[in-house]
ROMIDREN-793255 format. One line per field, with one value per residue (C-alpha): residue number from 1; residue in one letter; x, y, z. Coordinates in nm, 4 decimals. Example, Ala and Ser with C-alpha at 12.3 -4.5 7.8 and 13.67 -1.06 7.14 Angstrom:
# ROMIDREN-793255
n c(1,2) .
res c(a,s) .
c1 c(1.2300,1.3670) .
c2 c(-0.4500,-0.1060) .
c3 c(0.7800,0.7140) .
This chain:
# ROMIDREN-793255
n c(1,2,3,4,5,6,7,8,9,10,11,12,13,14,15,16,17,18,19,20,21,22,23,24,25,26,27,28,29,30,31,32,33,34,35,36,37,38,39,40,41,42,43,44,45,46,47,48,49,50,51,52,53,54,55,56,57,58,59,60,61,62,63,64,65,66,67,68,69,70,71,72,73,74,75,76,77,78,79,80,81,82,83,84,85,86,87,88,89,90,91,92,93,94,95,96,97,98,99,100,101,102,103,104,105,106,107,108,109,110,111,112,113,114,115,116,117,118,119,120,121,122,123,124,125,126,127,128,129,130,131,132,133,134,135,136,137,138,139,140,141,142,143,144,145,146,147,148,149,150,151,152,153,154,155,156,157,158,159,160,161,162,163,164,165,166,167,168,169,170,171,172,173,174,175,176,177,178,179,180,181,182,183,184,185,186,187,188,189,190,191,192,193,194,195,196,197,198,199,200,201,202,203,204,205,206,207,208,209,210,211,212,213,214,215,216,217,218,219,220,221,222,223,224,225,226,227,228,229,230,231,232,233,234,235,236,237,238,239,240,241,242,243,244,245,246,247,248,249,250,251,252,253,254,255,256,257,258,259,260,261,262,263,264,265,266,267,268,269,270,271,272,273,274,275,276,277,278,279,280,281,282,283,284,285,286,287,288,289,290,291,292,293,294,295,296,297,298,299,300,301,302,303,304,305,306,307,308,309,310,311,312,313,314,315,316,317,318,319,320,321,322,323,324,325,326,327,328,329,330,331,332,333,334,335,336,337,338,339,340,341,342,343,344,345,346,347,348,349,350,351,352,353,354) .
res c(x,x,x,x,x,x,x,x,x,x,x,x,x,x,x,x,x,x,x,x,x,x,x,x,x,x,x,x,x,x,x,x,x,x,x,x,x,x,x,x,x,x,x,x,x,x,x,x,x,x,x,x,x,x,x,x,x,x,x,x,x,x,x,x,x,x,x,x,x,x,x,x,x,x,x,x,x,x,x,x,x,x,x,x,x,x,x,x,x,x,x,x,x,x,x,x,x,x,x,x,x,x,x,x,x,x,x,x,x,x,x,x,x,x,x,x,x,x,x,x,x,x,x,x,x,x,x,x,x,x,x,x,x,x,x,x,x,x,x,x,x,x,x,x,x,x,x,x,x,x,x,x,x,x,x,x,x,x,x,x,x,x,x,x,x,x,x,x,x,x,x,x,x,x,x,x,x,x,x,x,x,x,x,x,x,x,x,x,x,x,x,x,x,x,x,x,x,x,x,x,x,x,x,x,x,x,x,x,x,x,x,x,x,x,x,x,x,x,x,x,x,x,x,x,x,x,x,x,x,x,x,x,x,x,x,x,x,x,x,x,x,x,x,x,x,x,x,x,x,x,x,x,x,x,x,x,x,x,x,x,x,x,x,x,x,x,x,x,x,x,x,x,x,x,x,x,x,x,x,x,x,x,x,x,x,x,x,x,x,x,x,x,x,x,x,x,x,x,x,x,x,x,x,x,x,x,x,x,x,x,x,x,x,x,x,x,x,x,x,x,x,x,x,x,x,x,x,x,x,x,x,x,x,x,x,x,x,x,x,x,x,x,x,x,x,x,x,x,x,x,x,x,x,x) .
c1 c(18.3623,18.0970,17.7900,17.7381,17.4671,17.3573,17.3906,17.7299,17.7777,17.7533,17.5221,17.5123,17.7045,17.3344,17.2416,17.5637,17.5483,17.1842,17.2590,17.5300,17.2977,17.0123,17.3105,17.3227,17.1016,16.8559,16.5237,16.2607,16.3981,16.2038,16.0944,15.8680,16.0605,16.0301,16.2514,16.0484,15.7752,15.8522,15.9422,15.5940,15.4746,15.7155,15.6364,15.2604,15.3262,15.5203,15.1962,14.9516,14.7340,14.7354,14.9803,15.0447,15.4133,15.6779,16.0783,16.3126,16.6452,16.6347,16.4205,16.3719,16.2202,15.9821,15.8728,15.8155,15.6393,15.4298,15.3201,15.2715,14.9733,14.8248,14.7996,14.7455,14.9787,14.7434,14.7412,14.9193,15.0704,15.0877,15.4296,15.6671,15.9256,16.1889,16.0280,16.2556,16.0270,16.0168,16.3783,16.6431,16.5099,16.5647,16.2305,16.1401,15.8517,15.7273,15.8907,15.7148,15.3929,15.3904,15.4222,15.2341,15.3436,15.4891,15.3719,15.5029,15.2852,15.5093,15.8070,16.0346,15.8526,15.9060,15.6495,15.3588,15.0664,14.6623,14.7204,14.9029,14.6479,14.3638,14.5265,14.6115,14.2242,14.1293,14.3152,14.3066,14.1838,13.9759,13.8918,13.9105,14.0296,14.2478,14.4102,14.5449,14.3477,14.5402,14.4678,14.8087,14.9412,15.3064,15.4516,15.7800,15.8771,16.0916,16.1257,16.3737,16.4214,16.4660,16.0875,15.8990,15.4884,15.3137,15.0554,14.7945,14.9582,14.9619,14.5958,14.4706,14.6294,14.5481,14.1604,14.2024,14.3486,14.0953,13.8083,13.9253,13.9959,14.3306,14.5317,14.8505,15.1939,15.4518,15.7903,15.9744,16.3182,16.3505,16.0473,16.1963,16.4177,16.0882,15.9428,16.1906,16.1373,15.8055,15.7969,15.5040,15.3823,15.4572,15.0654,14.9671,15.1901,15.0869,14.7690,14.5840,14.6466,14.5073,14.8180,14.7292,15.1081,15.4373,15.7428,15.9886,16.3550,16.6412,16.9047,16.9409,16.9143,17.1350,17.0538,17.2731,16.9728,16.7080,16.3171,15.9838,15.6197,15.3873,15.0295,14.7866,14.4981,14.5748,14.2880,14.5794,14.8447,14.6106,14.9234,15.1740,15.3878,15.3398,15.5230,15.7820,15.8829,15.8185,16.0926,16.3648,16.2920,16.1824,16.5134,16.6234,16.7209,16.4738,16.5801,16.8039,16.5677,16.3620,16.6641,16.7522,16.4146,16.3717,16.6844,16.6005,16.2688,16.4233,16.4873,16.4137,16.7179,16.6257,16.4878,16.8675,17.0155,16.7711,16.8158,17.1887,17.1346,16.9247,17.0969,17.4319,17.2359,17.1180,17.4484,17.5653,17.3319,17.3615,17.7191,17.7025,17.4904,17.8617,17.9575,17.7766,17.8698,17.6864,17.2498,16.9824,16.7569,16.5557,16.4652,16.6731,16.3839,16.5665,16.8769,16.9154,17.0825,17.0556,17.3028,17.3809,17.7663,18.0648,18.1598,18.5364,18.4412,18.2898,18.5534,18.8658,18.6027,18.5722,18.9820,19.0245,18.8208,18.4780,18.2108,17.8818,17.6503,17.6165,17.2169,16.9913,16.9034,16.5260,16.5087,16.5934,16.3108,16.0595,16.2649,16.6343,16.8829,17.2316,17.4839,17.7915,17.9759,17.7798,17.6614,17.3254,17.4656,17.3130,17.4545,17.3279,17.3805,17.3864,17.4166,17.7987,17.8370,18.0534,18.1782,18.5273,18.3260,18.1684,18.4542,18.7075,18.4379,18.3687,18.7149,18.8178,18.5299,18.6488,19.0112,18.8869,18.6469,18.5944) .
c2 c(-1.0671,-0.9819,-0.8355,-0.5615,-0.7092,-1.0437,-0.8538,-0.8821,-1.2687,-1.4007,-1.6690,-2.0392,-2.2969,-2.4652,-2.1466,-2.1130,-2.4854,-2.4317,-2.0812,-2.3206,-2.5634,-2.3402,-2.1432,-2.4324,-2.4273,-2.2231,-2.1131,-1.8383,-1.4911,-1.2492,-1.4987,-1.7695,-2.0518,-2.3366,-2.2164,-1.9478,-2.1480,-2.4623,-2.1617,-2.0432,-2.4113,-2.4620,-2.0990,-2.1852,-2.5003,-2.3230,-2.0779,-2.3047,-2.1109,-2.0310,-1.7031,-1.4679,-1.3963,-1.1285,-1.1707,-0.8695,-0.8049,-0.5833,-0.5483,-0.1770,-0.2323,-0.5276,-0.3065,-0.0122,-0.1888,-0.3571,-0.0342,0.0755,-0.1254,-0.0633,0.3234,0.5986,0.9336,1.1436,0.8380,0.7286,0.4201,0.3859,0.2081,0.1516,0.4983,0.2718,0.0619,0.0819,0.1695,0.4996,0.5484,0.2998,0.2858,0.7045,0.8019,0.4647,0.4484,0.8320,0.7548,0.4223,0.4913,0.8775,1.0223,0.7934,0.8997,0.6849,0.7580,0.6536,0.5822,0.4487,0.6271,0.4266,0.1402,-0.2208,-0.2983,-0.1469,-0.2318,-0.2383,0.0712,0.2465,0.2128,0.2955,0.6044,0.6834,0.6793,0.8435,1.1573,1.1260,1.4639,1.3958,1.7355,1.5616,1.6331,1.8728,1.5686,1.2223,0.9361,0.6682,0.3842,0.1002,-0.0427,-0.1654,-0.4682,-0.5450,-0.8896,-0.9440,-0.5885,-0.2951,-0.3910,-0.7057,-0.7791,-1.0694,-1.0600,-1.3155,-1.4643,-1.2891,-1.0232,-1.0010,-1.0913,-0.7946,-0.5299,-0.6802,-0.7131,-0.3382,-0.2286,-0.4058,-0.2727,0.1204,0.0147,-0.0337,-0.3297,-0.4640,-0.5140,-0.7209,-0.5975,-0.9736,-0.8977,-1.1776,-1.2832,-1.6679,-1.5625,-1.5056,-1.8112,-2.0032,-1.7948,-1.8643,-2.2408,-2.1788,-2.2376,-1.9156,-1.9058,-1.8501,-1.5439,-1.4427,-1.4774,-1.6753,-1.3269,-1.0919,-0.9868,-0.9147,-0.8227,-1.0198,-0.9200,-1.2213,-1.1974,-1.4570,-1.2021,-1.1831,-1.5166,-1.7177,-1.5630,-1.3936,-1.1209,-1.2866,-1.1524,-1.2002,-1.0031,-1.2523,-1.1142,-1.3426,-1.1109,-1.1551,-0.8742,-0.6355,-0.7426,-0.5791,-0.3639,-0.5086,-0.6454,-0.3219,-0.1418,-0.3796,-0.3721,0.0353,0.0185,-0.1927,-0.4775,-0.7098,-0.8679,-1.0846,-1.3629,-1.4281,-1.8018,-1.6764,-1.5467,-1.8788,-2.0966,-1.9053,-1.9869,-2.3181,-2.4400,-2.1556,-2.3869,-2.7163,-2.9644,-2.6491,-2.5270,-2.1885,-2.3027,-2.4215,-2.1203,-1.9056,-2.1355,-2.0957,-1.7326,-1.7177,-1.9503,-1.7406,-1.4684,-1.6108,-1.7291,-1.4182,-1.2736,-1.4575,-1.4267,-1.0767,-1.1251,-1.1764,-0.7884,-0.5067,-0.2881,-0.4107,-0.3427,-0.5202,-0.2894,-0.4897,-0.8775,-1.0827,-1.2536,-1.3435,-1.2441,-0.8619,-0.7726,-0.4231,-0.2952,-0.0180,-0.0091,0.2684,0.4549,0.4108,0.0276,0.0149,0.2529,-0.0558,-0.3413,-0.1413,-0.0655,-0.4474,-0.5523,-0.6136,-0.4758,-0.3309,-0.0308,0.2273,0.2709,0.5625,0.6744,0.7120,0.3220,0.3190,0.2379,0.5268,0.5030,0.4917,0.7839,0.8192,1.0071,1.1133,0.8257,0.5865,0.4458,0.2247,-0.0693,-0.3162,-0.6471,-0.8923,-1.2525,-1.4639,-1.8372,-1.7615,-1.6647,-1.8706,-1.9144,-1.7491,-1.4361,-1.5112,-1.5777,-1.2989,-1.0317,-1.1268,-1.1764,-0.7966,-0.6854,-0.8813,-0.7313,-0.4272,-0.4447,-0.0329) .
c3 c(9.8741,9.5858,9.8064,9.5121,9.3273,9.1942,8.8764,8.9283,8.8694,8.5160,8.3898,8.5063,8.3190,8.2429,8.0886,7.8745,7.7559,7.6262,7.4535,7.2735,7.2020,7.0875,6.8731,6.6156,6.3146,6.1840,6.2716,6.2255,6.3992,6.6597,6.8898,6.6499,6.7079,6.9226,7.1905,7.2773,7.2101,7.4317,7.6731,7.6999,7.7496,8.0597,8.2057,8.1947,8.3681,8.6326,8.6697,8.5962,8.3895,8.0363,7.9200,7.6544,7.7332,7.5705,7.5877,7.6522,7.7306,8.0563,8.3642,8.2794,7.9209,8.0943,8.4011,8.1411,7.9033,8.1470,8.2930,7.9126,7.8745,8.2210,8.2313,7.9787,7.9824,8.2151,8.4768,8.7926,8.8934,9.3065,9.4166,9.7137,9.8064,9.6831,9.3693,9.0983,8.8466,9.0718,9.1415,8.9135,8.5852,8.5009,8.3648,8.1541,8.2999,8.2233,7.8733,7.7645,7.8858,7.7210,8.0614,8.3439,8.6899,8.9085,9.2841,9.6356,9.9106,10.1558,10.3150,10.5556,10.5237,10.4479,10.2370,10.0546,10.3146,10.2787,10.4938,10.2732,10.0136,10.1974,10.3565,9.9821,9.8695,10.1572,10.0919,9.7467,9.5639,9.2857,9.0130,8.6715,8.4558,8.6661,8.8735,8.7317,8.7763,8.9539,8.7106,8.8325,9.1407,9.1165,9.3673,9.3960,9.4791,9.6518,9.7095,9.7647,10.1522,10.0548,10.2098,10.0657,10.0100,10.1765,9.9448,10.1281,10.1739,9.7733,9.7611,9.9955,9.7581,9.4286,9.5845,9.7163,9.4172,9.1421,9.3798,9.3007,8.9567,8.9247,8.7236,8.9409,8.8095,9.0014,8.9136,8.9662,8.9215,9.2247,9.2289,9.2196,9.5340,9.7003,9.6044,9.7198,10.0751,10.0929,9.9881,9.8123,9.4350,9.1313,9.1070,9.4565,9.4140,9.1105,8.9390,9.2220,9.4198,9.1748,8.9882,8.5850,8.4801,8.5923,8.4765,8.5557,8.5754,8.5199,8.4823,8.8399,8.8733,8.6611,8.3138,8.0637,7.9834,8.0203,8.1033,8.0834,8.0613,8.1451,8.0848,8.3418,8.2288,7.8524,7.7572,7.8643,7.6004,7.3136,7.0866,7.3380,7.0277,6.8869,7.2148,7.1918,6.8615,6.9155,7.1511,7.0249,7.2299,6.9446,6.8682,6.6041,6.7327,6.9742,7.0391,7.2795,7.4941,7.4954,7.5285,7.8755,8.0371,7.8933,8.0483,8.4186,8.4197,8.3685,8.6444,8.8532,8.7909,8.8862,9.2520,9.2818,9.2041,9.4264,9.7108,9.6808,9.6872,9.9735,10.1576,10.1913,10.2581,10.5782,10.6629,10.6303,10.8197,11.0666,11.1062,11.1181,11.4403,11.5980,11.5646,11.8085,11.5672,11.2930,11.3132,11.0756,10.9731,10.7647,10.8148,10.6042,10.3826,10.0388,9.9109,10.0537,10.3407,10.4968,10.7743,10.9108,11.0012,11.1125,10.7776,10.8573,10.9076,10.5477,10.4141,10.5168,10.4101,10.0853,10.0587,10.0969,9.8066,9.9653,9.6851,9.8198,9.8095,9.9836,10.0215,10.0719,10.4042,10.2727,10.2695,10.6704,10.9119,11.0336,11.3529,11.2394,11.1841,11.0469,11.2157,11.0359,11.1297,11.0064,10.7185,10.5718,10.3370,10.1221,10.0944,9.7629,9.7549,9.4481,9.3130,9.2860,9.6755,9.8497,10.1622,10.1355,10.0190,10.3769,10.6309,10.4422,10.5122,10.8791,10.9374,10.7644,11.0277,11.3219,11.2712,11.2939,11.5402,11.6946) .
């Protein structure tokens, strides 16, 4: 019963046979070598459109980074209430970029909406040099409420947002979990929307530590191997890093593993349509499921060995509040879910039905 975190389930065998197979021999370290470079060659045919791409080994360092070479210290970057770069990755962000702000625009809402921007600008107080200029606008996809962005959803923002002068990072930790929700192709989600930066996980996805900042507007990568290096992201032995994506991209093995993913999550969603004392809060788009549920009912779930998170209240609907005896749970789905996980939850639930 493994609802923690796709974090939580190792890599793919695929993956693990080509780290073997990319483990024999020698080649050139810190990423020139022909994995990495045959990865870049399958990454802009998934995209369609020509790259400059950097590898790194967490989500953090590639959402930092990214935002690194968007905004200068005395700038802003507008994001969701519950974007990680804002709340999960400490202050990275603040640290990489020399002090950036992350700001939230939304507050018990699904998704960052044309709304929110334009309520943003509107109210906006502008005294240079006295006020930060808001210079970044951060997506999540699929996001923190497990929301997906339509495609024009994406393009209304990134037109909004290039209009006031801001660049537009995508934070795609699942962005491939979203893809597969939307049955549509990586560029009309991407680049064909308006985003510049893309930073692409398989870690959540079937990788071993595995990601990617893919730079659609390549003007913006100017001293990016600089930053990386800067920050101890340049490793040695790069080949690693290209291996993983070269064998995520091939055959579409990573639509496989996403579809899995998402798949179970529905099922479980829907399953959990059964119990009165169980509420969706949030659409079940991708992999994410958030519930609200009795506290003593997640208390025996969690006593007999079901792993999830408790989340913050903050992340609820506009409209939704907790009582004491009740709490607001995420549920995470991966390419390792499996039915048992399924039927032994619902079942600990139906046995103790209040």
């Amino acid at each position: 019963m493994e609802f923690g975190s796709d974090n939580q389930a190792g890599a793919s065998e695929k993956i693990l046979e080509i780290i073997a197979e990319a483990n024999t021999g020698f080649t050139h370290g810190y990423g020139d070598d022909h994995w990495c470079n045959r990865a870049v060659e399958a990454l802009e045919t998934f995209f369609g459109h020509p790259l400059t791409v950097f590898f790194v080994a967490t989500g953090t360092a590639a959402n930092s980074l990214a935002l690194a070479s968007l905004v200068k210290p005395w700038e802003t970057v507008l994001c969701h209430h519950h974007a990680h770069i804002y709340l999960d990755e400490s202050t990275a962000p603040e640290f990489f970029t020399g002090g950036a702000r992350p700001i939230p625009i939304t507050r018990n809402a699904g998704k960052v909406t044309l709304r929110h921007l334009e309520n943003y600008f509107a109210t906006l107080a502008q005294e240079p040099p006295h006020t930060p200029a808001c210079r970044a606008l951060s997506i999540t996809q699929a996001n923190e409420a497990g929301q997906v962005y339509t495609a024009e959803e994406l393009r209304q923002l990134c037109s909004f947002a290039h209009g006031h002068g801001l660049n537009v990072h995508l934070d795609g930790a699942r962005f491939v979990n979203a893809l597969v929700a939307l049955r549509c192709s990586a560029a009309e989600i991407s680049w064909k929307a308006g985003v510049d930066i893309l930073t692409l996980g398989a870690t959540k996805c079937g990788g071993l530590a595995a990601e990617a900042v893919i730079f659609f507007n390549r003007d913006l990568a100017t001293d990016f191997a600089q930053k990386r290096k800067r920050s101890g992201h340049l490793i040695s032995k790069g080949r690693f890093f290209g291996a993983q994506f070269v064998g995520w991209l091939q055959d579409n093995h990573w639509q496989e593993l996403a579809t899995h993913a998402n798949t179970k999550a529905a099922e479980l969603a829907n399953a959990l349509e059964e119990f009165p004392q169980i509420t969706r809060q949030w659409p079940c788009q991708a992999n994410e499921i958030f519930i609200t549920m009795p506290r003593q009912l997640a208390d025996t779930l969690h006593q007999q060995g079901a792993s999830f998170y408790e989340w913050p209240s903050l992340a609820l609907p506009r409209d939704v509040t907790l009582d004491k005896k009740t709490c607001f749970v995420r549920l995470v789905t991966s390419f390792l879910t499996t039915d048992e996980h399924i039927s032994r939850f619902c079942t600990i639930i139906r046995n103790n039905a209040c």
